[in-house]
Each structure stands twice: as C-alpha cells, then as structure tokens.
Backbone as numpy.savetxt, mean C-alpha at the origin, in Angstrom:
# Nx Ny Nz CAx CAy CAz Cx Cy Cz
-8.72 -19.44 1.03 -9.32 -19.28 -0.29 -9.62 -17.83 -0.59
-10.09 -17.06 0.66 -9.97 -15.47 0.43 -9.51 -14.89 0.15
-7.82 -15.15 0.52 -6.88 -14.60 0.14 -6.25 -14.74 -1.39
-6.36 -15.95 -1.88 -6.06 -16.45 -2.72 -7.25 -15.63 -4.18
-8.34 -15.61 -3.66 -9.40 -14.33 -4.59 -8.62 -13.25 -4.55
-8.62 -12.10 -3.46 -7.93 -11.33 -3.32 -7.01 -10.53 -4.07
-5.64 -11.77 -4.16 -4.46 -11.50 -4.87 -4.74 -11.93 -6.25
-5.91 -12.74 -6.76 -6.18 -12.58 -7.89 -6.65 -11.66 -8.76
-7.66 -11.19 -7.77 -8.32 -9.99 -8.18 -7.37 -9.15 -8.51
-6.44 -8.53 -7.06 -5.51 -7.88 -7.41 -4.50 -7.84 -8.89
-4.48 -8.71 -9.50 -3.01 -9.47 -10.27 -4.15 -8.85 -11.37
-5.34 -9.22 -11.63 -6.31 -8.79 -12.84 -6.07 -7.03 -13.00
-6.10 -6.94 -11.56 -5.87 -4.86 -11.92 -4.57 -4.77 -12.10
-3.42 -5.07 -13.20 -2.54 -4.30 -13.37 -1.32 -5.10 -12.81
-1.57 -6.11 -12.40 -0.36 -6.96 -12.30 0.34 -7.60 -12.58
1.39 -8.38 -12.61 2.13 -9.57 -12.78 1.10 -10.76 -12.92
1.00 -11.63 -13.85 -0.27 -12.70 -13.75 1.05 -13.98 -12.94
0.43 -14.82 -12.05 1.76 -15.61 -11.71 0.69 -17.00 -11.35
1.42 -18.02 -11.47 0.75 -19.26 -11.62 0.43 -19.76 -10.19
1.28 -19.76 -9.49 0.87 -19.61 -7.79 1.35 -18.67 -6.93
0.07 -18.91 -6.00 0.38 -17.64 -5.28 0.62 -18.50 -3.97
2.00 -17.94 -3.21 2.11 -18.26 -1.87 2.32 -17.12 -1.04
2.31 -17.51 0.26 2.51 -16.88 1.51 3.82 -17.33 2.60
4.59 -16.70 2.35 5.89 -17.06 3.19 5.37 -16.45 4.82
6.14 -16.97 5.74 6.47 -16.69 6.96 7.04 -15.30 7.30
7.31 -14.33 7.97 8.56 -13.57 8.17 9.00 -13.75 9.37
10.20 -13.91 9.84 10.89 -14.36 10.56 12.02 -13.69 10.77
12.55 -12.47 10.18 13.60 -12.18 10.35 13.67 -10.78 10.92
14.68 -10.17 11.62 14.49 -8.83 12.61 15.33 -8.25 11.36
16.33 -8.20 10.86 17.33 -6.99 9.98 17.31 -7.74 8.55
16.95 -8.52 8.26 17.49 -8.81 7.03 15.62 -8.68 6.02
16.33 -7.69 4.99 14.94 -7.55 4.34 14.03 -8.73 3.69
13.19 -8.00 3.98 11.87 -9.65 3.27 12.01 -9.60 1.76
12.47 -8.55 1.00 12.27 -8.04 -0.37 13.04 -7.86 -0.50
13.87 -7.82 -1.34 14.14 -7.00 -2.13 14.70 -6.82 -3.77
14.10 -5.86 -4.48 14.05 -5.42 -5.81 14.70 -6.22 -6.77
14.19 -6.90 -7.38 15.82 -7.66 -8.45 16.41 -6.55 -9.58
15.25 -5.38 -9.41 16.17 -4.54 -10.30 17.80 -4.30 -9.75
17.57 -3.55 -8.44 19.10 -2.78 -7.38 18.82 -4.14 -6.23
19.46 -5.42 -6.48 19.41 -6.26 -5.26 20.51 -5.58 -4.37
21.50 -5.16 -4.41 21.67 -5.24 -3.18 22.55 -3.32 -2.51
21.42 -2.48 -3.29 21.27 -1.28 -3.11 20.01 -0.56 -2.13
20.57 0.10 -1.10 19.47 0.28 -0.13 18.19 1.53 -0.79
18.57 1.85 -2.07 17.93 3.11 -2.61 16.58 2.05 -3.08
16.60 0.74 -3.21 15.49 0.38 -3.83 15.10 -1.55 -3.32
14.03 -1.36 -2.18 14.16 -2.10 -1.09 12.95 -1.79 0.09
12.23 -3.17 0.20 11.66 -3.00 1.35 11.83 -3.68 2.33
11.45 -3.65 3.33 11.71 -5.09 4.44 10.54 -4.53 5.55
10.41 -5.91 6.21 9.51 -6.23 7.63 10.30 -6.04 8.79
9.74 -5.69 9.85 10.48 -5.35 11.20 9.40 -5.59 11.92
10.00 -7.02 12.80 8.86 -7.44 13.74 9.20 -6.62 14.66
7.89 -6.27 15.24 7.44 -4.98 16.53 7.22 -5.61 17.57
6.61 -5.03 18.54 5.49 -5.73 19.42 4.25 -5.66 19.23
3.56 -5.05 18.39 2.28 -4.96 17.76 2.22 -5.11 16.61
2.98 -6.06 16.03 3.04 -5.94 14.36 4.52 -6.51 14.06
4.57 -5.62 12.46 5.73 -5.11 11.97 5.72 -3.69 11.17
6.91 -3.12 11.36 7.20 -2.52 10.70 7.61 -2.00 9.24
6.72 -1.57 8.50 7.22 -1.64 6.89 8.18 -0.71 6.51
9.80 -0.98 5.83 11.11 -0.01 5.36 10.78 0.23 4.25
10.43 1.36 3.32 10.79 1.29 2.49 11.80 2.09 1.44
12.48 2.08 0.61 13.46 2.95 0.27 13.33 2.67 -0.86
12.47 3.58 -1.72 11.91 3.60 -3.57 12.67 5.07 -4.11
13.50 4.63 -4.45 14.26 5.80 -5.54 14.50 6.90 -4.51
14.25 7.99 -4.46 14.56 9.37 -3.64 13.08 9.40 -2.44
12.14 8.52 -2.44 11.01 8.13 -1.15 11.34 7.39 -0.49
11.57 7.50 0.79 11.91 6.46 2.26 11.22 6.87 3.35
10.80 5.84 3.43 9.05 5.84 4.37 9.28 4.51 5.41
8.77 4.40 6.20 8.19 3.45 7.21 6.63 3.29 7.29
6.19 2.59 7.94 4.51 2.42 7.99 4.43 1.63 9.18
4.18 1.83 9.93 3.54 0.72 11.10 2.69 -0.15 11.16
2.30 -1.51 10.90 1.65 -2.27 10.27 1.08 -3.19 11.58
-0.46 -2.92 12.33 -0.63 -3.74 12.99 -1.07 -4.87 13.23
-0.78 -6.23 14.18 -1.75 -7.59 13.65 -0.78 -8.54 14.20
-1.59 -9.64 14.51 -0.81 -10.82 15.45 -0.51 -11.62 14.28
-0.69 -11.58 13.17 -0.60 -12.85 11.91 -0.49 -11.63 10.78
1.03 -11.85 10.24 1.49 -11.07 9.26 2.37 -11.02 8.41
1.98 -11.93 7.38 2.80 -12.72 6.78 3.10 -11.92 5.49
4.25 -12.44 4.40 4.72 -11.87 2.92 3.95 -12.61 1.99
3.13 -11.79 1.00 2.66 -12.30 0.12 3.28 -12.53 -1.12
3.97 -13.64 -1.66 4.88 -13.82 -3.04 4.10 -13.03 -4.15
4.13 -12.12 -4.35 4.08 -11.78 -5.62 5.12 -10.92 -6.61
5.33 -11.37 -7.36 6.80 -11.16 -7.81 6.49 -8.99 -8.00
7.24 -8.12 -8.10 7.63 -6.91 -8.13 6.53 -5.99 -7.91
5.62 -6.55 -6.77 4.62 -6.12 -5.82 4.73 -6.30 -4.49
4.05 -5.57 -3.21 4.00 -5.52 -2.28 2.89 -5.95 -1.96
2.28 -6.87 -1.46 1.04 -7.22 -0.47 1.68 -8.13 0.44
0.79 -7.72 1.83 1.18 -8.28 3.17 -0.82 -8.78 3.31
-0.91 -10.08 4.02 -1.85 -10.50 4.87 -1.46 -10.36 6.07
-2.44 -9.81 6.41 -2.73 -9.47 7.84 -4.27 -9.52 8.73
-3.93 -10.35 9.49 -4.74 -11.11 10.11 -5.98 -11.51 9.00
-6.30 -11.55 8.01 -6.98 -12.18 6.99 -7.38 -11.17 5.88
-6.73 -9.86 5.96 -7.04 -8.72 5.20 -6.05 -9.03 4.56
-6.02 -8.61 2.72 -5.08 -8.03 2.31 -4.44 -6.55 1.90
-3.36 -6.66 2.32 -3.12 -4.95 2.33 -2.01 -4.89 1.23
-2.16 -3.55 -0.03 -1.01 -4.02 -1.20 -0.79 -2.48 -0.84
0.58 -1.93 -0.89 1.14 -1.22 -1.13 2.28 -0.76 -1.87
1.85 0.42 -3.00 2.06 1.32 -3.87 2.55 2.58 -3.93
2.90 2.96 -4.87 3.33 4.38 -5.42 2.81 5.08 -6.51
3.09 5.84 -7.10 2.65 5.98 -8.28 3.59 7.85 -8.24
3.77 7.58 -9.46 5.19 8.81 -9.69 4.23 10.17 -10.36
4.27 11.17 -9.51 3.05 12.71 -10.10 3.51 12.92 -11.37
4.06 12.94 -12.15 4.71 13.29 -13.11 3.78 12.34 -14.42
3.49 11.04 -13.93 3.24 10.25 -14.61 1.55 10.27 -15.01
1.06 10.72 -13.87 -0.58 10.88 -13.92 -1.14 12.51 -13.63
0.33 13.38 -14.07 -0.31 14.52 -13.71 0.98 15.65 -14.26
1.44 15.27 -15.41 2.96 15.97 -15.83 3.04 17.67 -15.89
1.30 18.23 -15.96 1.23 19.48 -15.75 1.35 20.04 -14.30
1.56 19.06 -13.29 1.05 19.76 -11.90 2.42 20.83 -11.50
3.43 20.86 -12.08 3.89 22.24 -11.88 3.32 23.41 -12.30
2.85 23.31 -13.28 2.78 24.66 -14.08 1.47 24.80 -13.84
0.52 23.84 -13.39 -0.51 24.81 -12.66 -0.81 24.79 -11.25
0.96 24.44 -10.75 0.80 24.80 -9.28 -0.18 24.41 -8.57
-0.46 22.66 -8.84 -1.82 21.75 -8.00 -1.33 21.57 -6.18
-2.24 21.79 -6.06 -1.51 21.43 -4.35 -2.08 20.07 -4.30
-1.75 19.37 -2.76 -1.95 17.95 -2.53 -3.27 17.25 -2.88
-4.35 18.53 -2.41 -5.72 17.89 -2.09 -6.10 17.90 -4.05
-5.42 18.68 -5.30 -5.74 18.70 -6.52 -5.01 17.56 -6.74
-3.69 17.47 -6.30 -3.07 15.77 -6.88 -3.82 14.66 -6.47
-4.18 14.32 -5.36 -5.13 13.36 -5.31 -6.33 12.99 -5.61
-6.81 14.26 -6.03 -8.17 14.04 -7.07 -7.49 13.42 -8.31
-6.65 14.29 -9.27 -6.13 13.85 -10.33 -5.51 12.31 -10.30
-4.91 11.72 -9.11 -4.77 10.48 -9.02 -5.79 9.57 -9.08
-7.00 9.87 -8.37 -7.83 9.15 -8.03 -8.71 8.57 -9.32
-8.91 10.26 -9.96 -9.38 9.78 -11.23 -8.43 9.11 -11.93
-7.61 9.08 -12.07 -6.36 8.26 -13.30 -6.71 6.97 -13.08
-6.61 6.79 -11.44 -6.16 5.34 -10.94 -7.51 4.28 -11.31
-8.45 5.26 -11.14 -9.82 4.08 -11.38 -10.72 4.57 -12.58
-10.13 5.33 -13.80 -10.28 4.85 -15.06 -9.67 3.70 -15.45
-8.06 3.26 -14.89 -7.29 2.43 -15.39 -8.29 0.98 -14.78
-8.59 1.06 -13.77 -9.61 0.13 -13.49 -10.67 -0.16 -13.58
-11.19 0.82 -13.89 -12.46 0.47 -14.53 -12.26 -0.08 -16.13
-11.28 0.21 -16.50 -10.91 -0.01 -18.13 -10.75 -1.49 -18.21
-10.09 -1.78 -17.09 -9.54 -3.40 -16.96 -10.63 -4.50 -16.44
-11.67 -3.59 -15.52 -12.90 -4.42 -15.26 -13.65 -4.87 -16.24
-13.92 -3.64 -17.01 -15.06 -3.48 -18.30 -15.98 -3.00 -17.77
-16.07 -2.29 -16.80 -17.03 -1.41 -16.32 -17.17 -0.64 -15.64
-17.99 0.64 -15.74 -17.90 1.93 -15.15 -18.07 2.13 -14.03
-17.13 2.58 -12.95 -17.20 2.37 -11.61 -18.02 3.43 -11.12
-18.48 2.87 -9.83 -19.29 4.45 -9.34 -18.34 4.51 -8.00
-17.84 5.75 -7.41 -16.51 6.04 -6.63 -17.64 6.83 -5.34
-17.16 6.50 -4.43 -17.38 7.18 -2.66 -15.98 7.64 -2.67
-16.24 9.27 -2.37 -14.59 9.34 -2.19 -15.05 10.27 -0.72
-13.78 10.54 0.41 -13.66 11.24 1.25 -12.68 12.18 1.52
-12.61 13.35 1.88 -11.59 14.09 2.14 -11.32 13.83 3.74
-9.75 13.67 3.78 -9.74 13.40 4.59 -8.20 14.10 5.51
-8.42 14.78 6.41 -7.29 15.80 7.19 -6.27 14.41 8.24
-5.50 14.13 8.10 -4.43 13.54 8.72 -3.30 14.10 9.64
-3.58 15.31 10.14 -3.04 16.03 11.30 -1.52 16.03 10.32
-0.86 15.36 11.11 0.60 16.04 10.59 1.06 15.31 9.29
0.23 14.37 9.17 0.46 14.07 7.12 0.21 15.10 6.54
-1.26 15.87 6.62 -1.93 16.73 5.74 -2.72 15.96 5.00
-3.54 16.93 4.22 -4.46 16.00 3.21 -4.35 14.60 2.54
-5.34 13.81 2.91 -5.42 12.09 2.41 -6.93 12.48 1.97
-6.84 10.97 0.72 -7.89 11.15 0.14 -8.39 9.12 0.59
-9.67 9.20 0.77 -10.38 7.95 1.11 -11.15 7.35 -0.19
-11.06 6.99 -0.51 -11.85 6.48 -1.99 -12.27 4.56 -2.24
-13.35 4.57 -2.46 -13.59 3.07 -2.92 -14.66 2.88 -3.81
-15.27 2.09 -4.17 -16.00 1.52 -5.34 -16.05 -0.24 -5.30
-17.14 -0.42 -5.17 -18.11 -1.93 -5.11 -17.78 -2.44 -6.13
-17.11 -3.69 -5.78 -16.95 -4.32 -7.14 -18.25 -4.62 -8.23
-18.23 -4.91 -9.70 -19.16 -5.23 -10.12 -19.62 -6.68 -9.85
-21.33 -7.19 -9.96 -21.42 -8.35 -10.20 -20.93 -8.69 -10.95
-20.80 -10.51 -10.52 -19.85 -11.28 -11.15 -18.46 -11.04 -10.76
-18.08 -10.44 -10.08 -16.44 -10.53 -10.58 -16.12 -11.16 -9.30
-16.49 -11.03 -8.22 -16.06 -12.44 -7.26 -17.24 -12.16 -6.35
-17.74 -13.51 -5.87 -18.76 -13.05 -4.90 -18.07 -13.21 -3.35
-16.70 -12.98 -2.92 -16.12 -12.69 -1.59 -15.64 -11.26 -1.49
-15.52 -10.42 -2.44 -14.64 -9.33 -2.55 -16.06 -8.36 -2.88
-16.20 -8.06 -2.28 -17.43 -7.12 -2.35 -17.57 -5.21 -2.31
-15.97 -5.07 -1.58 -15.51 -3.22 -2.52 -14.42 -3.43 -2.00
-13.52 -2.40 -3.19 -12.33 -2.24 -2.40 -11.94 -0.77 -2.34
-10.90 -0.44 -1.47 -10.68 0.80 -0.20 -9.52 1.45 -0.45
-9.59 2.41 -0.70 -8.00 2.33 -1.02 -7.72 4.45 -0.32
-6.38 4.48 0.42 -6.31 5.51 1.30 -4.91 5.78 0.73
-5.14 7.18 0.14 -3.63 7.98 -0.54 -3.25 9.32 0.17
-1.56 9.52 0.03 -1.62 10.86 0.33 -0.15 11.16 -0.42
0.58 12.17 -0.50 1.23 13.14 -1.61 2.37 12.89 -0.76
3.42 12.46 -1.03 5.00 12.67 -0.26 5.98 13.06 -1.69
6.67 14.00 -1.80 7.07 14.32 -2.78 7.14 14.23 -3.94
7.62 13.73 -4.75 7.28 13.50 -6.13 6.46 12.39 -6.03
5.75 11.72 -4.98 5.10 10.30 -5.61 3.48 10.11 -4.88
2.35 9.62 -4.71 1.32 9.20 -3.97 1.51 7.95 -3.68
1.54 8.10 -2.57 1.38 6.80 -1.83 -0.19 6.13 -1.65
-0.07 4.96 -2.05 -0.98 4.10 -2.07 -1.40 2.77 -1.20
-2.31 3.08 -0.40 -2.43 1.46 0.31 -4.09 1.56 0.22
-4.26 -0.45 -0.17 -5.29 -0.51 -0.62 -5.58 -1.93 -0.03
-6.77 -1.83 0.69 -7.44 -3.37 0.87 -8.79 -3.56 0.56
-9.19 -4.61 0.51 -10.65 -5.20 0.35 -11.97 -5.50 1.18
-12.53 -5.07 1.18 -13.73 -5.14 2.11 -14.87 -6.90 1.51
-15.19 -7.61 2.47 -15.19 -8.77 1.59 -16.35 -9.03 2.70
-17.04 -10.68 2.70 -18.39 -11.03 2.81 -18.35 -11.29 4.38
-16.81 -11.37 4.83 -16.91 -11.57 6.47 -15.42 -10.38 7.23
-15.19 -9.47 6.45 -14.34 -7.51 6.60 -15.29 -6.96 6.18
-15.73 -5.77 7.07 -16.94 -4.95 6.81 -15.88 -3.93 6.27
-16.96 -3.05 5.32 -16.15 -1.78 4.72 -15.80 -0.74 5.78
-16.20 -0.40 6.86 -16.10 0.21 8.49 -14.68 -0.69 8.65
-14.48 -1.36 8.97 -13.11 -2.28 9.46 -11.99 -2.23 8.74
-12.22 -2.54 7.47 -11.36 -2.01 6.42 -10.64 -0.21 6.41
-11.84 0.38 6.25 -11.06 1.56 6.65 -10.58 2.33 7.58
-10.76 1.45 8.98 -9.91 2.25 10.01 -8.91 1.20 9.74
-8.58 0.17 9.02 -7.34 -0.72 9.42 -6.02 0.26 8.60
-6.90 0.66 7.02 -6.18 1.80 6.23 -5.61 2.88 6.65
-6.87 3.76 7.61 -6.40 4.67 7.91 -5.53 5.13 9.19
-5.46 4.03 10.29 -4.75 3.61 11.14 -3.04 3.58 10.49
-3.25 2.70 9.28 -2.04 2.17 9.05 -1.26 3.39 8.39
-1.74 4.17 7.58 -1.32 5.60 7.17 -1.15 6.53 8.33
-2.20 6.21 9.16 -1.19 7.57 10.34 0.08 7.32 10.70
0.42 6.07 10.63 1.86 5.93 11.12 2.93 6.35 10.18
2.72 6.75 8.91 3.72 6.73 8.22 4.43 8.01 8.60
5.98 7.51 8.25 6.76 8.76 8.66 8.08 8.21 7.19
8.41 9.81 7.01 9.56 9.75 5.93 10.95 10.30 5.80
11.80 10.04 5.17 13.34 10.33 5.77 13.84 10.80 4.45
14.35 12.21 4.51 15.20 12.46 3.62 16.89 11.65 2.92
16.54 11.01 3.80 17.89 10.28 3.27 17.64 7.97 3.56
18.08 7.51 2.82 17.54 5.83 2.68 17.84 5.50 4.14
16.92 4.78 4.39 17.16 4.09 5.94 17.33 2.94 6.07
18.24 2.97 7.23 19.15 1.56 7.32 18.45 0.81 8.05
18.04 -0.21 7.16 17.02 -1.22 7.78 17.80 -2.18 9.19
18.81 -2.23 9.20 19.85 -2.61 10.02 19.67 -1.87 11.73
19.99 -0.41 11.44 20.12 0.50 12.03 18.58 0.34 12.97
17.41 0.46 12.10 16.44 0.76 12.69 15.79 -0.46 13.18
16.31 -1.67 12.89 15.84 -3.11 13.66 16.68 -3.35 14.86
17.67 -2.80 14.68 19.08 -2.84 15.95 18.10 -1.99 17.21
17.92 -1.09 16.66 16.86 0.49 17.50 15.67 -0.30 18.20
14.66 -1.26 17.52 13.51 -1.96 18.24 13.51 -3.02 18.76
14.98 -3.60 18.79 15.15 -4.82 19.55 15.78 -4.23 20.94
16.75 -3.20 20.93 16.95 -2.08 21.83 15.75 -1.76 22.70
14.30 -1.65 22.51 13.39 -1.28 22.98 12.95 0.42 22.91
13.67 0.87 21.84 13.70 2.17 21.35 12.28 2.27 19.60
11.84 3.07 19.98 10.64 2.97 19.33 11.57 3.97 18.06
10.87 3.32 16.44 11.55 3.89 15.41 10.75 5.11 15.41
C-alpha cells in the first residue's frame, strides 16, 4: 500500500496519471527492462536492469547521456509506469530523472555557471514546479555536497505538507551536472524509512554512477558480469 502512495504521489508531481499501478519482476541478464516507445529499438534511447550480486545494475542511454548506476538490494523490482523510471527497492521507491540545462537555465553559457550554480538553479526550478502542483510553499533543507570523483552534488528535500499523505512524510532528492543534463534520483522518506536511511540509500546509489562517451551495449556489459568482470 506504500508503494502504491508513493507512485501516486509521484504521478501528482508531474506525471503520467495511469489507472493502475503494477510491479513487474526482473528477470532478465541482457535484454532491457525498458525501453522508450519513442526509439524502440535504438540503443541511443533506452534503459535496462542488470542483475549483479548485490543488486542490479541501471543502463542508461538518453540522447548523447550514457550512465550506469549501481543499484543496491535483495528485492528489486520494475515499477510500470508508462515513460518514467521508478524501481522498488527493498520497500523504498527510487525514480530516476534528467532534466536538460538548457531548459531550466538557457543563460548558463553566457554567464559561465559552473556545476555547484546549475544545481542551485535546478533546485530552485524543480521545487517551484512542485510546490506549484502541491499548492503550497515548500520550505527546502538543502546540502552541499563534494562526491570525490563526481564533483559537486546537491542534497535537497522538503516535508511534505499536511494532508497530502500521512505515509510519505519528506521527500529526498540527490542531483549532480553530467553534461548538458542533471541527473536526478529521488526517494521518499515515509512513517517506517527514516530521512537518515533514505539519504545514504541516495547517496550511496549516486556514488556509483559512472558515464560513457559513447551508448553502451547493454549486451556487452551483462556478457562482462556474468563473466565475473565487474562493469
């Protein structure tokens, strides 16, 4: 039933509204869990799962961004939501995003913003748009936060208002700057996930990310961890 709040909540900020929500299985080592109905069967636009030994592995390949994420948890299933990403994991939900600089920040050439100015400018964009959709004015905890060989991430959350669910009690959300886009992963802190738990699960899950100048072959790199060769 948590989950099922959750992805509602979620679907209220900015989503697809969809009449049910399910949870598929993943089961498969090379063949993607997703992918895009815009480019079905183009690797430029495409994600997939790669069961690990501690997890799975998240592919993703969004336009000219190709990333991985290391995703840990003994129970880690696909959340149906149609031209969104959320994964449950072990009873958290985790949704992951993008968002294009250009779009929430079309001056950041010309005044030459570096990472730690784009993610302010995101941060604010991202939770006016939500607060707009709540109907109410959020109050934001934000953190700066150094990620060794990422570089600057920004930590940010805000308590939901009363009334709007009494299981979902703030949500968390951990960004950082990969070329033209911010990457976004965001979960919920709720009445039995402490906000402490939530954000090392975030910020855990962002240290792993690593990115590839060129689309990665989800093939290639599931062939590689069944090998016993770490991606």
């Amino acid at each position: 039933m948590l989950l099922r709040s959750s992805i509602q909540l979620a679907l209220l900020l900015g989503m697809f509204s969809v009449a049910v929500i399910a949870i598929e299985p993943i089961n498969a080592w090379s063949t993607p869990a997703y992918t895009s109905p815009r480019v079905p069967s183009q690797q430029t636009d495409v994600w997939a799962l790669i069961k690990t030994d501690d997890g799975m592995l998240f592919v993703w390949n969004f336009n000219e961004l190709h990333l991985t994420l290391g995703v840990k948890g003994k129970e880690i299933k696909q959340v149906d939501v149609p031209d969104r990403i959320f994964l449950a994991v072990d009873g958290k939900t985790l949704q992951i995003q993008t968002a294009e600089i250009r779009v929430f920040a079309p001056d950041a050439r010309e005044k030459k913003l570096d990472d730690k100015a784009l993610l302010a400018a995101h941060r604010e964009w991202e939770s006016k748009y939500i607060g707009e959709l709540l109907k109410s004015k959020l109050t934001l905890k934000s953190f700066s936060v150094n990620m060794s060989a990422l570089g600057p991430a920004s930590l940010w959350e805000f308590d939901m208002p009363e009334g709007m669910n009494a299981e979902v009690k703030t949500e968390v959300y951990v960004t950082v700057v990969r070329g033209d886009y911010v990457l976004m992963l965001n979960c919920e802190a709720t009445t039995t996930t402490p906000e402490a738990e939530v954000r090392k699960f975030l910020l855990d899950t962002i240290a792993t990310l690593k990115t590839s100048s060129e689309p990665i072959d989800v093939q290639k790199v599931s062939e590689s961890i069944r090998a016993g060769r770490k991606p």
